[in-house]
C-alpha positions in Angstrom: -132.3 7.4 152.9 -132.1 9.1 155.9 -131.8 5.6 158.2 -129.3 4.5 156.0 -127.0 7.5 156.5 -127.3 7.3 160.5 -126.0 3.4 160.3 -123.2 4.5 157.8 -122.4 7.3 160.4 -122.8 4.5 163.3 -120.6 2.1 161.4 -118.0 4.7 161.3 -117.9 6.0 164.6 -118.1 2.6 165.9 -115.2 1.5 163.7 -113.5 4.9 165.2 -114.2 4.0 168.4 -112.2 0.1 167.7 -109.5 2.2 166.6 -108.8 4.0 169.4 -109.3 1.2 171.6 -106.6 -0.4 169.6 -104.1 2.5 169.6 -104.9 2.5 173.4 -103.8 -0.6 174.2 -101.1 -0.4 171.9 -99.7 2.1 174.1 -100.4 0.8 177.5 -98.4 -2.1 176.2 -95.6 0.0 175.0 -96.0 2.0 178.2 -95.0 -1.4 180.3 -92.5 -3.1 178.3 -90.9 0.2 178.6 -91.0 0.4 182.5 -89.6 -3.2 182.2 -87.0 -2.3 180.3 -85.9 0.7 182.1 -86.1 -0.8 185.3 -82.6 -2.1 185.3 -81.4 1.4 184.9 -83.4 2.6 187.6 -82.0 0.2 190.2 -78.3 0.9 189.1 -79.0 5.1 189.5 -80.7 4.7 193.0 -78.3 1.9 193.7 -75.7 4.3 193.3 -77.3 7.3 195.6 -77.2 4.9 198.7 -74.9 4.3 201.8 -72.3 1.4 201.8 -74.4 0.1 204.7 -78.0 0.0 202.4 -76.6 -0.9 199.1 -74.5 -4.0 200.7 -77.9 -5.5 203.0 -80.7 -4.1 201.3 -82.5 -4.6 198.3 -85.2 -1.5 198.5 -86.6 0.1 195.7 -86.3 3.8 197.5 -83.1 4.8 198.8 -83.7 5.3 202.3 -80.1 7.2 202.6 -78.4 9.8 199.7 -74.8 9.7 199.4 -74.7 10.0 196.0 -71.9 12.7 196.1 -70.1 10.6 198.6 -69.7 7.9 196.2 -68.7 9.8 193.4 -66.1 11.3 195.3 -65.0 7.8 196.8 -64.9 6.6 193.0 -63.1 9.2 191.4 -60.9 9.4 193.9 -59.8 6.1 194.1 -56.2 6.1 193.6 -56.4 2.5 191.2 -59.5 4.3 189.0 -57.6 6.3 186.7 -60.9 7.1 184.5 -59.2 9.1 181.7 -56.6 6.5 181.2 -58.8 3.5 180.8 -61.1 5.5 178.5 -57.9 6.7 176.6 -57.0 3.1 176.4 -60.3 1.7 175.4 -60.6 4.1 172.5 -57.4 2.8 171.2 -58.6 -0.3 170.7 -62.1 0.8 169.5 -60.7 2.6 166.6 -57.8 0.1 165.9 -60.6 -2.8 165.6 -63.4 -0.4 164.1 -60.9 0.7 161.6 -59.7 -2.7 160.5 -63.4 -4.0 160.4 -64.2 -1.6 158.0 -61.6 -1.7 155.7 -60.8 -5.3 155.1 -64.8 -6.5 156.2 -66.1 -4.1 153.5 -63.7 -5.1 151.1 -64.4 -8.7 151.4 -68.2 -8.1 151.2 -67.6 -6.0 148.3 -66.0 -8.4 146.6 -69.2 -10.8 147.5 -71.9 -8.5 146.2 -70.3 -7.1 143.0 -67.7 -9.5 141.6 -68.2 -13.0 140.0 -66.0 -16.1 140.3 -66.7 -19.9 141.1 -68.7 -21.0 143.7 -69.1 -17.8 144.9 -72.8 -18.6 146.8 -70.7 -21.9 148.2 -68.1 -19.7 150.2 -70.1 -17.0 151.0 -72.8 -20.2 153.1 -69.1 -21.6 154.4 -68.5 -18.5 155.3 -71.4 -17.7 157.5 -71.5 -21.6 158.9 -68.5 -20.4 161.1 -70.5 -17.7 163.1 -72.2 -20.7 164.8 -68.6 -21.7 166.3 -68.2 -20.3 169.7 -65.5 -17.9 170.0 -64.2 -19.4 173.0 -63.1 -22.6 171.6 -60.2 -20.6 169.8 -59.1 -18.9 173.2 -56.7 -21.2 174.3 -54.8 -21.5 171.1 -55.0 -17.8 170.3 -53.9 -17.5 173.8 -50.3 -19.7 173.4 -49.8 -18.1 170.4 -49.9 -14.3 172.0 -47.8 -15.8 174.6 -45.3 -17.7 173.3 -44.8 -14.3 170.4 -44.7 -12.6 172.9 -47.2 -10.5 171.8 -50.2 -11.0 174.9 -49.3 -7.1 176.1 -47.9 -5.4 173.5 -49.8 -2.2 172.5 -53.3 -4.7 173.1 -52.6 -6.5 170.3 -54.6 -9.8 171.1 -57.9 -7.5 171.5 -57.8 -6.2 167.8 -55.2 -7.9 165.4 -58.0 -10.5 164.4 -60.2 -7.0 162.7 -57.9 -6.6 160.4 -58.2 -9.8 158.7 -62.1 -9.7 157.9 -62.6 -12.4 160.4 -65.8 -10.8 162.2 -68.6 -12.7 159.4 -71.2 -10.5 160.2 -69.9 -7.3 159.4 -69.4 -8.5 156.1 -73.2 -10.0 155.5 -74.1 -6.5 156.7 -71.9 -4.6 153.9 -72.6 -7.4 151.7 -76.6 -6.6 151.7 -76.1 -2.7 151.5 -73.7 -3.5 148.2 -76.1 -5.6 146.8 -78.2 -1.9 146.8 -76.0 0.0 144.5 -76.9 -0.2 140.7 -74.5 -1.8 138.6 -74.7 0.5 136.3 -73.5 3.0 138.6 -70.6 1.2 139.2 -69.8 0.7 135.2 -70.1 4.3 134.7 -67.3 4.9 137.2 -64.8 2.1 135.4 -66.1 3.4 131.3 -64.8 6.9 133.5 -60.9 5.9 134.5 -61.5 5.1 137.8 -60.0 2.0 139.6 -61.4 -0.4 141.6 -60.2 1.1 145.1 -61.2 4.6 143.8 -64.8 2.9 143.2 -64.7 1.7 146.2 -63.7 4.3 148.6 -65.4 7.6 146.8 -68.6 5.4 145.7 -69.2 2.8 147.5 -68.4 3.6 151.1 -69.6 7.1 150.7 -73.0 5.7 149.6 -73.6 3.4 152.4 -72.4 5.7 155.4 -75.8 3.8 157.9 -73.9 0.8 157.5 -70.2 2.3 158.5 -72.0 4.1 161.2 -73.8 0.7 162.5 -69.9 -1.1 162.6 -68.9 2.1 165.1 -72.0 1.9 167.3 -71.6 -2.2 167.4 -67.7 -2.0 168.1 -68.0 1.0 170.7 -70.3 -1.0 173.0 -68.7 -4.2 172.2 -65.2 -3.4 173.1 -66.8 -1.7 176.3 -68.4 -4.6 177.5 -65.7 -6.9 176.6 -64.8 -8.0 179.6 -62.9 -11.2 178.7 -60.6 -10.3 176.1 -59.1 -7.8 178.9 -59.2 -10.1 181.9 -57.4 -12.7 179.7 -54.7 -10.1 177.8 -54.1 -7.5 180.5 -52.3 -7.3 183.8 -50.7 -4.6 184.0 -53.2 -2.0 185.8 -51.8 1.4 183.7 -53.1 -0.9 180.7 -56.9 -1.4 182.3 -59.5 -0.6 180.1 -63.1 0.7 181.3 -64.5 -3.2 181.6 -61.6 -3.6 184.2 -63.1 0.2 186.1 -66.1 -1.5 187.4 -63.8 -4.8 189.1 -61.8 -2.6 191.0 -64.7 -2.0 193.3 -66.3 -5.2 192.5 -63.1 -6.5 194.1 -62.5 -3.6 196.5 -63.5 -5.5 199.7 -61.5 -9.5 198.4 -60.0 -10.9 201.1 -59.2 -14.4 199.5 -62.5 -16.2 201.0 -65.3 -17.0 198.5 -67.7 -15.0 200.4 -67.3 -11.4 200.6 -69.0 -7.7 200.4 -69.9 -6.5 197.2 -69.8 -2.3 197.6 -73.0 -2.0 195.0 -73.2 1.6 195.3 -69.5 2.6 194.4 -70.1 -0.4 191.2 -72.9 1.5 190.4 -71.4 4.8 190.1 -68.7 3.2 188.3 -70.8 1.8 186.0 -72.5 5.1 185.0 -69.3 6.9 184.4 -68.8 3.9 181.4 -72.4 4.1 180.6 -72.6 7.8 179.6 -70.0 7.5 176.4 -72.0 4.6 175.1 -75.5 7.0 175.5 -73.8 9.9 174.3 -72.8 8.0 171.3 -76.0 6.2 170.2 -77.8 9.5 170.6 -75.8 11.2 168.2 -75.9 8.4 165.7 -79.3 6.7 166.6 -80.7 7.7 163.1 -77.8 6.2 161.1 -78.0 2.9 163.5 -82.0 2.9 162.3 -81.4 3.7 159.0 -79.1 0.7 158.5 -81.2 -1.9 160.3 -83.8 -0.7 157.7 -81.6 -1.2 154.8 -81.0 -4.8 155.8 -83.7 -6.4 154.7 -83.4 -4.4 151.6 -82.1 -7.0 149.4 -81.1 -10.7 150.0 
């Protein structure tokens, strides 16, 4: 009996011991795709704390010179980078496509995941056929047609007209799967009780699926502030420049025409951690909505 208890208890602490050699590993792993990751980010911060003279020649991992003060004084002092008003810009257009995304998008999936009508399955696979066409093959024409309205720089509406017509397909598979979530007899309820269908919608159905609205504002912040072609293509006038046009002004600083020229790394670094910090600020606040809804995706097909 006794022999029989000291293998169970060998069994176990050798299956203990397999368990922590797994968990172990497991972290070591996530220890190093984690350096990887943030290795990028490391570069671009000591980037920006050398000299003109280091950042242009050299490529070291230690910054042999500091002049990180320098360069944020060079950047913000620039008289073309006019922070405030290219963030004040961008955040127009991040709430004027946010806001149409989430209106007509949500509508349109709503209409998907609760309503019945012919061929419903059929337009809903058309539908998501066209996210395999490349954007960029609609440019040009999109392009005549904002010039020749006359509308390629008025109030930026090239870079967000197209939200509110539910044209962005993923948005609405996203609000289509959290829709499909809500019980129908929840919805039923709220008809048998007078409401209408846009009082269902907006105090029920949107109020219910908040991860998902909150996923659209994450996506559509750091989208529109890496867009960097829509405003390279609509905008020319430099009191219009958005923060994806900050980071060319000292990309360009140094242009003299030739195809050859110096690249000031250390004042487009510090540029592009001034841009960076609304996009962390933002995801840390709503990083547990953002997880939330990539959860809820796979909830129901």
């Amino acid at each position: 009996m006794g022999a029989i208890v000291k293998l169970k208890h060998g069994a176990h602490r050798k299956n203990g011991a397999k368990k922590q050699t797994r968990i172990a590993l497991t972290y070591i792993l996530l220890i190093a795709f984690a350096i990887v990751a943030l290795m990028p980010l490391y570069y671009l911060i000591i980037t920006a704390m050398k000299d003109l003279s280091e950042a242009s020649t050299q490529a070291t991992m230690f910054p042999q010179s500091f002049a990180l003060f320098e360069n944020i004084r060079f950047v913000i002092t620039h008289p073309d980078y006019k922070v405030v008003r290219m963030f004040l810009n961008t955040m127009f257009i991040f709430l004027m496509k946010t806001t149409g995304t989430v209106i007509t998008c949500s509508m349109a999936a709503y209409a998907f995941a609760m309503y019945k009508f012919p061929f419903k399955n059929v337009i809903f696979f058309i539908l998501l056929s066209t996210m395999m066409i490349p954007g960029e093959i609609l440019g040009i024409p999109i392009y005549e047609f904002m010039v020749n309205t006359g509308l390629k720089e008025v109030a930026y509406i090239p870079l967000w007209i197209a939200s509110w017509f539910a044209t962005d397909v993923f948005m609405i598979f996203l609000f289509r799967q959290f829709f499909q979530t809500i019980p129908k007899p929840l919805i039923e309820a709220a008809r048998m009780d007078g409401y209408g269908e846009l009082g269902i919608f907006f105090k029920i159905v949107l109020p219910l699926n908040t991860p998902v609205v909150v996923t659209v504002i994450l996506l559509y912040f750091v989208g529109t502030y890496n867009d960097l072609y829509g405003p390279a293509l609509y905008i020319s006038d430099s009191s219009n420049w958005v923060m994806a046009n900050s980071i060319s002004i000292f990309e360009n600083l140094f242009q003299s025409g030739s195809s050859s020229y110096l690249v000031p790394w250390n004042y487009v670094s510090v540029a592009s951690l001034i841009a960076l910090m609304p996009v962390v600020l933002i995801f840390s606040f709503m990083q547990k909505k953002f997880l939330q809804s990539v959860a809820g995706v796979g909830i129901k097909g």
